[in-house]
C-alpha positions, 0 to 999 in steps of 0.5 A: 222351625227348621232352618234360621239364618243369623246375619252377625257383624262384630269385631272383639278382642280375644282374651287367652292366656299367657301360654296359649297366646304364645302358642297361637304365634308359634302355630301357623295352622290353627284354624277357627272351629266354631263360634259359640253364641249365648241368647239371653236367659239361655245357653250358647249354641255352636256355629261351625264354620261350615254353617257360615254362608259363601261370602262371609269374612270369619277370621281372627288375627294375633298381631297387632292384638288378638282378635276375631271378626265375623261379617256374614250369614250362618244357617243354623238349625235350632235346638228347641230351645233356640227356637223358642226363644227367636220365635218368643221375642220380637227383638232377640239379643244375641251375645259372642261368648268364645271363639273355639279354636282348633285344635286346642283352645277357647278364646273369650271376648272378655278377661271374665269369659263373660258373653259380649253383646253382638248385632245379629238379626236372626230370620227364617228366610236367608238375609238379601 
């Protein structure tokens, strides 16, 4: 399997703590780096937000509360691992486990930094 394309929509609050919230507000250029995603039963795989197709609204925002979208298609080449997991389950579930920020921080959909289930459709041919 050489290339799968992830069609995600969600919208999640984030969760940081007090420090690194105050330090979000302070910093004007802190940028998305990637978004991390889990499957069930395995481990989370990095989308970058180069991977993310033109077109997709990828963003988060401070105020009035912290939070992040993402309504678009990635491509992604999968690790073994993934692969076998789309290919084994007819209606894989996919889950948001954090946003990684550049340059300093994770933020998590959950107060536990526990993944947050997602619509996401996975394909190997790009979504129309």
């Amino acid at each position: 399997m050489a290339t799968l394309y992830f069609q995600i929509e969600c919208e999640i609050e984030l969760f940081a703590s007090a420090s690194d919230k105050k330090d979000l507000k302070k910093n004007s250029d802190t940028k998305i780096d990637s978004v991390v995603l889990n499957y069930e039963g395995g481990q989370g795989f990095y989308i970058e937000m180069k991977d993310f197709i033109a077109g997709a609204d990828v963003g988060f925002s401070i105020e009035p509360t912290l939070k992040t979208w993402v309504k678009g298609v990635a491509k992604v080449k999968p690790k073994a691992d993934l692969a076998r997991y789309v290919e084994a389950n007819a209606n894989p579930e996919f889950f948001f486990h954090h946003l990684k920020m550049d340059p300093w921080c994770e933020l998590y959909g959950n107060k536990k930094s526990e993944p947050v289930k997602i619509k996401c459709v996975v394909s190997e041919s790009k979504p129309k």
